[in-house]
FIFI-314330 format. One line per 8 residues: number of its first residue (from 0); for each residue x, y, z of N, C-alpha, C. Coordinates in Angstrom, 3 decimals. Layout:
NUM	X/Y/Z/X/Y/Z/X/Y/Z  ...
//
This chain:
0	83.081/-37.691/41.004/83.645/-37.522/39.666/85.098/-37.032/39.720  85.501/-36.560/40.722/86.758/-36.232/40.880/87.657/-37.207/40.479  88.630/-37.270/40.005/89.804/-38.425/39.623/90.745/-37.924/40.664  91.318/-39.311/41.251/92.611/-39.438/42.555/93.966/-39.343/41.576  94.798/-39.020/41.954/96.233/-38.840/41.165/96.631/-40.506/40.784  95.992/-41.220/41.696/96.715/-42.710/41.467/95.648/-43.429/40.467  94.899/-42.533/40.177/93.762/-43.367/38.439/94.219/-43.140/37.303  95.154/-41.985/36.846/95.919/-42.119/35.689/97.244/-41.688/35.694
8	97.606/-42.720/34.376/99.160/-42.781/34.727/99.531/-40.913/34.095  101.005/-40.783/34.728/101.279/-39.411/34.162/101.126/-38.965/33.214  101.354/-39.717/31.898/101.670/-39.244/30.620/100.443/-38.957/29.906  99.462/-39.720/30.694/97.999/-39.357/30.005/97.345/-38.033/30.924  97.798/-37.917/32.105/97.552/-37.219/32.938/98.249/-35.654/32.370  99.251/-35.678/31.621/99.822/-34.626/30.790/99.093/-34.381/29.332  98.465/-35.436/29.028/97.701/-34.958/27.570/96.096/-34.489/28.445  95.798/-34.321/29.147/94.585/-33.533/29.556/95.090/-32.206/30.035
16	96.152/-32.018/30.740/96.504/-30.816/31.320/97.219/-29.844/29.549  97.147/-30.577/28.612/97.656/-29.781/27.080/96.206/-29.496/27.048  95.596/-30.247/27.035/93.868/-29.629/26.458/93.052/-28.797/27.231  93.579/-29.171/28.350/92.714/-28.195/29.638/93.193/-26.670/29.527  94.428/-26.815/29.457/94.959/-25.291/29.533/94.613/-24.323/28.862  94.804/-24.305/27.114/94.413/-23.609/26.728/92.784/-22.893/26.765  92.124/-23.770/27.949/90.446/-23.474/27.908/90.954/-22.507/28.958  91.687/-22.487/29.897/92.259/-21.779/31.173/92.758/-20.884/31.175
24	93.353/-20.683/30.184/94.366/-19.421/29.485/92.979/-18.239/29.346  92.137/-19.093/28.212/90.743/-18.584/27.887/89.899/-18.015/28.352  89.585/-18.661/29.697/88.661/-18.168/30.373/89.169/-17.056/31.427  90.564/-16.899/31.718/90.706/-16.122/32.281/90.768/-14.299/31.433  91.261/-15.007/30.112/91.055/-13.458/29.399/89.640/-13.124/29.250  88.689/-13.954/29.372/87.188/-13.358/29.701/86.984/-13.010/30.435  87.612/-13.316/31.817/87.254/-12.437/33.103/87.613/-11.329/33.077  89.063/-10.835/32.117/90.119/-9.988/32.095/89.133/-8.264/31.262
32	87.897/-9.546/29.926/87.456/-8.505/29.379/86.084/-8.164/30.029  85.460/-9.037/30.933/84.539/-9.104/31.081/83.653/-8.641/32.461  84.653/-9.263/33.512/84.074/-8.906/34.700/84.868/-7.597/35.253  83.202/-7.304/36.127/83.580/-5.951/37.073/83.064/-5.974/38.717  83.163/-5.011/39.040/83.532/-5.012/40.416/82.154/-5.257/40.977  80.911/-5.058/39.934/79.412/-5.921/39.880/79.333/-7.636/40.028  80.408/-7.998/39.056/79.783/-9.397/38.660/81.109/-10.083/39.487  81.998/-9.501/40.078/83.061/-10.362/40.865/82.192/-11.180/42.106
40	81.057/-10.193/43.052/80.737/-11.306/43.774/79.690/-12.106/43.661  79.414/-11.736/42.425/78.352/-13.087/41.872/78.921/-14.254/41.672  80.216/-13.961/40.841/81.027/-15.122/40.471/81.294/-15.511/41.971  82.193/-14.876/42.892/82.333/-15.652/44.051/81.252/-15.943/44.887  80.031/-16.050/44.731/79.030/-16.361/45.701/78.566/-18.214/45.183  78.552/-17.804/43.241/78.642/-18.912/42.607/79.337/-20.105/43.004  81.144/-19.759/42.747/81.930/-20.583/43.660/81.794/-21.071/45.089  81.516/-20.385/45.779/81.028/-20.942/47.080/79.915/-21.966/47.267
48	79.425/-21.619/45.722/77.933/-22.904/46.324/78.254/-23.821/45.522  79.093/-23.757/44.451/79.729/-24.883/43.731/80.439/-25.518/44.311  81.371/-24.885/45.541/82.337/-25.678/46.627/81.052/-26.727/47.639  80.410/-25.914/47.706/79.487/-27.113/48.842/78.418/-27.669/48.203  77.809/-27.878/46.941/77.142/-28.857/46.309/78.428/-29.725/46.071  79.499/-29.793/45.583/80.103/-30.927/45.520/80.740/-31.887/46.755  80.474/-30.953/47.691/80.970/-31.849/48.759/80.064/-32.863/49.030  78.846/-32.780/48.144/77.817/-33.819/48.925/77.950/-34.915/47.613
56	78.700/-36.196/47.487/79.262/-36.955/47.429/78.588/-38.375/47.400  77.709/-39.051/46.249/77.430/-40.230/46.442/78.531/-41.607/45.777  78.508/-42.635/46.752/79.756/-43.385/45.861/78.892/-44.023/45.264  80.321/-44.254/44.372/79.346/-45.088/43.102/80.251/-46.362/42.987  81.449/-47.003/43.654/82.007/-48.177/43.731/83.183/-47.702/42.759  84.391/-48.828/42.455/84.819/-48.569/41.623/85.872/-47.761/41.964  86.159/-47.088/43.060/87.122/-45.899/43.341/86.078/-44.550/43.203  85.397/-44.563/42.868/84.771/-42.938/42.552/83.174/-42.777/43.149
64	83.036/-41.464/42.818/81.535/-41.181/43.581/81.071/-40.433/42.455  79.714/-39.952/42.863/79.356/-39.307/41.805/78.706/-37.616/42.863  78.570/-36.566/42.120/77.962/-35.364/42.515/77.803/-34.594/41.338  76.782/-32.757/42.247/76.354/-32.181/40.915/78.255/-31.384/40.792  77.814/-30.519/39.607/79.248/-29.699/39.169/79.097/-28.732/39.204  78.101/-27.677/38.520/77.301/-26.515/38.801/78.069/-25.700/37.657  78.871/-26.327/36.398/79.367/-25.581/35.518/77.803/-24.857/34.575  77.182/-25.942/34.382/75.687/-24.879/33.601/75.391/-23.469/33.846
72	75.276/-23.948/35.514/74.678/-22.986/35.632/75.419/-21.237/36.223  76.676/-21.527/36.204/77.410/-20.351/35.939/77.401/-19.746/34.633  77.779/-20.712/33.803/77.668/-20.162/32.221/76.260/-19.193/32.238  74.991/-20.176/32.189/73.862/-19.299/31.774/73.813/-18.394/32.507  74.473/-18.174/33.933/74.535/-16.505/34.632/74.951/-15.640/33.927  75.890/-15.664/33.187/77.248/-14.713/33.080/77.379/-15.180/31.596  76.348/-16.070/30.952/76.345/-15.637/29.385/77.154/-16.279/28.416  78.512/-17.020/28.960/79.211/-17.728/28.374/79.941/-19.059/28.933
80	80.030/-19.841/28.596/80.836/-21.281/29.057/82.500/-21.409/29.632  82.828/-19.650/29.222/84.177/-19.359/29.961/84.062/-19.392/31.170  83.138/-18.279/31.695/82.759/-18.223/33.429/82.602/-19.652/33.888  82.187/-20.907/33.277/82.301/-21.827/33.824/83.367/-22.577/33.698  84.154/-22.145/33.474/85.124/-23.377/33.315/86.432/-22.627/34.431  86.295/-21.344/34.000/86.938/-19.941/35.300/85.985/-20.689/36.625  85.283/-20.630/36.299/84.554/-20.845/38.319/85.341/-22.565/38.472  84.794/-23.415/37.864/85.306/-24.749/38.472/86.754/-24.615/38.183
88	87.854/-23.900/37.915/88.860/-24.359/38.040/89.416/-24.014/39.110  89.002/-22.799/39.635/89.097/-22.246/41.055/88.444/-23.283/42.306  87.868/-23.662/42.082/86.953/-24.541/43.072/88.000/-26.200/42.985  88.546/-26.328/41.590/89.379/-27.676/41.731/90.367/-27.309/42.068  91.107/-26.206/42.244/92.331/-25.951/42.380/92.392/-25.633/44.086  91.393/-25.025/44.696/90.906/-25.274/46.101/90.647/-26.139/46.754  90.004/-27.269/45.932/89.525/-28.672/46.280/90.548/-29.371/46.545  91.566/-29.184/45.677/92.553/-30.430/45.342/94.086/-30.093/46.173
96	94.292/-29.054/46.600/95.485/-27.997/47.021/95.271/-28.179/48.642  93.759/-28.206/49.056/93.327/-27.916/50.775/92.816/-29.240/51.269  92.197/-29.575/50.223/91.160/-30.715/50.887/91.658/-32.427/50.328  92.116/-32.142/49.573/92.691/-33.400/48.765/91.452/-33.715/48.051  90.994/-34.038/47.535/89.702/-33.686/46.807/89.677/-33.286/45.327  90.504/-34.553/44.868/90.667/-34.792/43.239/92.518/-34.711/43.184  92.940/-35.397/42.315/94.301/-35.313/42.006/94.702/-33.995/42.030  96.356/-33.317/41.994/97.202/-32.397/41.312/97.286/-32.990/39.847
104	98.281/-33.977/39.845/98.560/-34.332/38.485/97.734/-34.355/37.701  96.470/-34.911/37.764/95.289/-34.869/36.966/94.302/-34.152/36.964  94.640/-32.713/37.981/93.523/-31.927/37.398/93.279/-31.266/36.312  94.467/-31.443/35.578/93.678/-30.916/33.969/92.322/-31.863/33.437  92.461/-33.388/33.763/91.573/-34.182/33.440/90.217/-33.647/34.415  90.536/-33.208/35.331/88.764/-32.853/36.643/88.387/-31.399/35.770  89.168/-30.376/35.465/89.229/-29.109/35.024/88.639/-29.653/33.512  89.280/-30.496/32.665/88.058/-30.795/31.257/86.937/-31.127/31.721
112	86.756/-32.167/32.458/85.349/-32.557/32.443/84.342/-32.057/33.032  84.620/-31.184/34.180/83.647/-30.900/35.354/83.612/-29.302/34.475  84.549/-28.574/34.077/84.601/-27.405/33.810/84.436/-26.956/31.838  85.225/-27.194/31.134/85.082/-27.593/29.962/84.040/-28.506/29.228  83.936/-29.377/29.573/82.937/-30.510/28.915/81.297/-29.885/29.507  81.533/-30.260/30.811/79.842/-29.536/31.401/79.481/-28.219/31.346  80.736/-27.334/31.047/80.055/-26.151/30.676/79.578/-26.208/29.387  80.468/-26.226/28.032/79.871/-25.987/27.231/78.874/-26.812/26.395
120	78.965/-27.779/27.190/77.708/-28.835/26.960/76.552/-27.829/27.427  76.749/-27.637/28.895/75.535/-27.253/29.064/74.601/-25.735/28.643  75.914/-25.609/28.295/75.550/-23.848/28.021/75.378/-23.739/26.998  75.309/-24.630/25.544/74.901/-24.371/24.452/74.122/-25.320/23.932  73.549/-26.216/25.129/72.232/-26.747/25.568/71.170/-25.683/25.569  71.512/-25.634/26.761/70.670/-24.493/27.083/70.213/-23.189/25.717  71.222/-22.450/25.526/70.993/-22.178/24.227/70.125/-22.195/23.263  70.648/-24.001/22.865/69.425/-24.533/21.382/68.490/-24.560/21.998
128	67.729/-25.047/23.165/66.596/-25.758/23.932/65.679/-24.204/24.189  66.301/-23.104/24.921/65.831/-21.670/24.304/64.601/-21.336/23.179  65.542/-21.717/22.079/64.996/-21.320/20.900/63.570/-21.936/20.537  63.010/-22.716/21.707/61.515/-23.586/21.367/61.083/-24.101/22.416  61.377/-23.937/24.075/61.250/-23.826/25.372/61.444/-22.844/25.759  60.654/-23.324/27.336/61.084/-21.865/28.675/62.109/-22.176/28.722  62.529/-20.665/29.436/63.910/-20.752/30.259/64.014/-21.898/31.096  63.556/-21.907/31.727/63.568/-23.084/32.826/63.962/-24.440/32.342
136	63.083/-24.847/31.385/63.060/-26.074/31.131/64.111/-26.337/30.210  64.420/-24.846/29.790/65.992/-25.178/28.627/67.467/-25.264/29.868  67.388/-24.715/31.110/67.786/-24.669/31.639/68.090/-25.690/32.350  67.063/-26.438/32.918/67.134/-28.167/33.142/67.617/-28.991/32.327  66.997/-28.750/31.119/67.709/-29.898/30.064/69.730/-29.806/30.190  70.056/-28.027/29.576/71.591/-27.762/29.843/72.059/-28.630/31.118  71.694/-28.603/32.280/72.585/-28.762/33.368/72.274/-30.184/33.270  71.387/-30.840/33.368/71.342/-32.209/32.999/72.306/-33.111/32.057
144	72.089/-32.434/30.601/73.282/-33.044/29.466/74.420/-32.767/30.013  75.110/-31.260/30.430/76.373/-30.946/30.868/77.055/-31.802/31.915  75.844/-32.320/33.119/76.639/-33.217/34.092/76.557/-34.842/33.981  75.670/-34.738/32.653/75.500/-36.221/32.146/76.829/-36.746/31.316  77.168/-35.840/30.129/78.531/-35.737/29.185/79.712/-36.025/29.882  79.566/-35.202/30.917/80.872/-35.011/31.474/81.697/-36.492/32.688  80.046/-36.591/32.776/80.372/-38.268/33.675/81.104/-39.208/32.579  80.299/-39.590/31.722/80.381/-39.880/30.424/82.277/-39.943/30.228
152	82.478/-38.923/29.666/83.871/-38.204/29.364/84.868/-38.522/31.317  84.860/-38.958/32.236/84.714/-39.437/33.130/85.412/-40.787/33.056  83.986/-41.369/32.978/84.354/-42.796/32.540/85.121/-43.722/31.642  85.429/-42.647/30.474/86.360/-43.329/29.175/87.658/-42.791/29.510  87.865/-42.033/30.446/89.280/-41.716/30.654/89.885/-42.724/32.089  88.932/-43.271/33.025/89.347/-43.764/33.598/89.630/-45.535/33.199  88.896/-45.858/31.975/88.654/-47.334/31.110/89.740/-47.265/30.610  90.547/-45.875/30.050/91.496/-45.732/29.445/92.651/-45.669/30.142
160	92.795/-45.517/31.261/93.895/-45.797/32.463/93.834/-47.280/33.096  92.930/-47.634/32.529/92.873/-49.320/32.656/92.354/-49.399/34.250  91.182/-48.508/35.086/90.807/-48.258/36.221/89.554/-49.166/36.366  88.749/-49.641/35.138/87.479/-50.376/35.146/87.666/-50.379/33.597  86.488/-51.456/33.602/86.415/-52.005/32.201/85.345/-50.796/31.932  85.046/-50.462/30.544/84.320/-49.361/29.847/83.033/-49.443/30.006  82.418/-50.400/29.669/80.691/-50.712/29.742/80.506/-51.033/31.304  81.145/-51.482/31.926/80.741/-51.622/33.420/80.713/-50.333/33.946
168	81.966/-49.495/33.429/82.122/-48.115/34.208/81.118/-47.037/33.419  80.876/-47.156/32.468/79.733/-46.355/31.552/78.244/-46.505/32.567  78.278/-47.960/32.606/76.773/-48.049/33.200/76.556/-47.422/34.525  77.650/-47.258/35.403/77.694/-47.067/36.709/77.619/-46.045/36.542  78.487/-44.903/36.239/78.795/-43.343/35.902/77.533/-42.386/35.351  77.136/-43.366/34.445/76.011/-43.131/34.047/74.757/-42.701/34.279  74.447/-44.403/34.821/72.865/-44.413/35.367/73.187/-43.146/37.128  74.126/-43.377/37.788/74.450/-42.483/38.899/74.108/-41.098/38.143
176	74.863/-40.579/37.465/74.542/-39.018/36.876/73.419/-38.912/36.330  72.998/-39.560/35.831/71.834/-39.464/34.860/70.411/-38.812/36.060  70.593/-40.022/37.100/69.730/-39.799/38.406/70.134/-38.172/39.161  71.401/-38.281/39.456/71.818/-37.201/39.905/71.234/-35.727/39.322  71.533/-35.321/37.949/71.344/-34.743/36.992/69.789/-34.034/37.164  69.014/-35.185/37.119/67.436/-34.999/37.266/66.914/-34.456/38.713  67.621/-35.228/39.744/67.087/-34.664/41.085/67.613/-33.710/41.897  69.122/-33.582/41.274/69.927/-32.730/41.722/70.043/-31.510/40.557
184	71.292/-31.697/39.613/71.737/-30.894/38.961/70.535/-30.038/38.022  70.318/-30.896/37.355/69.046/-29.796/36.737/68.303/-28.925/36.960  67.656/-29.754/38.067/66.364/-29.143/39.014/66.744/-27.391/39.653  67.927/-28.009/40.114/68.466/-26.767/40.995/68.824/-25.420/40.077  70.029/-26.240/38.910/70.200/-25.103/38.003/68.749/-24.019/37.654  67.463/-25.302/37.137/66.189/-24.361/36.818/65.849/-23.704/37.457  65.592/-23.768/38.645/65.032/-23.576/39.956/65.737/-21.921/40.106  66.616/-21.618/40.031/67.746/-20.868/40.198/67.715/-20.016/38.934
192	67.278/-20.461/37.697/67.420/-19.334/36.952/66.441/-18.968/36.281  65.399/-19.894/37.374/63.401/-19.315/37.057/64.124/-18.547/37.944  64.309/-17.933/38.936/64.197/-17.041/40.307/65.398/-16.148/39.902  66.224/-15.795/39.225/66.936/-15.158/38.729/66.234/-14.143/37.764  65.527/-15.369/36.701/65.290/-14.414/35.616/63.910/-13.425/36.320  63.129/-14.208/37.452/62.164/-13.183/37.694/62.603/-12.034/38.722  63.246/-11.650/39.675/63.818/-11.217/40.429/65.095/-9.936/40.113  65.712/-10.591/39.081/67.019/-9.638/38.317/67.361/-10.525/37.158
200	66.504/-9.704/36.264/66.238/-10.573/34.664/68.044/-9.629/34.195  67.971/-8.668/34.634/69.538/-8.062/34.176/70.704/-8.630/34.375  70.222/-9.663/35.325/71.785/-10.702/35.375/71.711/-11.535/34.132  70.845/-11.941/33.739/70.894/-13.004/32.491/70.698/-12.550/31.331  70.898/-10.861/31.095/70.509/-10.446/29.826/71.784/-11.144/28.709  73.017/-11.569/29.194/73.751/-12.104/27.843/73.351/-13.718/27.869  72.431/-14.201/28.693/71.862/-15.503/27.894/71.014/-15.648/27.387  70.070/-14.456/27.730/68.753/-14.198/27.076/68.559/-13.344/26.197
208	69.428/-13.139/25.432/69.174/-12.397/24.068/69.657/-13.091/22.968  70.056/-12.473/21.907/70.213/-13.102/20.864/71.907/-13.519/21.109  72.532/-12.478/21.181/73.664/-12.419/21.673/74.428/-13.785/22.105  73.308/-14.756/23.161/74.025/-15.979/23.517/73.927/-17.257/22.371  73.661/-16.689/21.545/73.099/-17.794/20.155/74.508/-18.212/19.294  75.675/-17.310/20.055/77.031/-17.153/19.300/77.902/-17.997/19.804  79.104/-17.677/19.434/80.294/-18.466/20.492/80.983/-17.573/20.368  81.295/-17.130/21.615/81.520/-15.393/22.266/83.062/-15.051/22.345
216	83.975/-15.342/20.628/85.416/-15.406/20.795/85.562/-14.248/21.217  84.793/-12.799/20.441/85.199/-11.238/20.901/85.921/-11.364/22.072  85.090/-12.150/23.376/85.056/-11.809/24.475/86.263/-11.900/25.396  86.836/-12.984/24.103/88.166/-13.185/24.999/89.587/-13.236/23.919  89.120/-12.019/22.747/89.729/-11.461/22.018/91.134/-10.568/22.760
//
């Protein structure tokens, strides 16, 4: 899902880095109000496994591959869709700086979709799905839609750089994530925050209360 610098032209590559930013600006004043010297190496333990689930890489033709993103399931740690979009931008900005591993120019476009789009897809998935499911299974559904959307959102930006035609690249992006999503992304997210919530239910007390039913501007007031 990563985009190469040579899939969109600059100028569109500058209207994602206007939209990306201000989520970036954002999420860092949530860390600013939010995290402590508790939840710093959660977040970095997070990042670390978000760095090596994406390295595992299926192609999908076309110039691109597909993998999980792991924005869900930071959010539902840490309660809000900022922490996710804070964790993957660190991880693209590492990715893309060391490894080559997604454009510069266009990582505002990898930073919306992988970080922005799949978080708060998935995190206010998760959320509604809550309110009339287990954790778990609201938890699967979130990380599923979040890395499903975001392929999605993916694909119309690269149709829109004139990289593949739209319905060819929809179907590919697609049916790939969709699979992915189910055997990978979901599963794992659930898996992870059944064993969370039984183990240290106090890490997830701001997704599991009422509290996460909001959209948490205070936080980054």
């Amino acid at each position: 899902m990563h985009i190469p610098d040579s899939f969109i032209p600059l100028d569109q590559a500058i209207v994602y880095w206007v939209i990306a930013i201000p989520f970036i600006f954002m999420s860092m004043k949530w860390a600013k109000n939010e995290l402590d010297e508790m939840k710093v190496p959660i977040l970095a333990a997070l990042a670390a496994g978000i760095f090596a689930i994406q390295a595992m890489n299926i192609p999908i033709g076309m110039g691109t591959s597909g993998h999980m993103v792991g924005a869900t399931l930071v959010a539902i740690v840490f309660g809000s869709p900022w922490a996710g979009v804070l964790v993957l931008t660190l991880v693209l900005l590492v990715q893309g700086f060391g490894f080559a591993d997604g454009g510069i120019t266009v990582l505002g476009a990898n930073i919306l979709n992988m970080g922005v789009i799949s978080g708060f897809v998935g995190y206010y998935t998760f959320v509604t799905l809550r309110r009339s499911l287990s954790t778990n299974i609201a938890a699967f559904g979130g990380a599923w839609l979040g890395l499903f959307v975001s392929a999605v959102a993916c694909s119309i930006q690269m149709s829109i750089a004139g990289i593949f035609p739209l319905v060819p690249g929809l179907m590919a992006m697609g049916t790939y994530h969709l699979i992915i999503g189910f055997i990978g992304e979901g599963l794992i997210t659930s898996i992870a925050i059944s064993a969370i919530a039984k183990s240290r239910p106090d890490l997830l007390e701001d997704s599991l209360t009422s509290g996460a039913e909001r959209f948490d501007m205070e936080a980054i007031a």
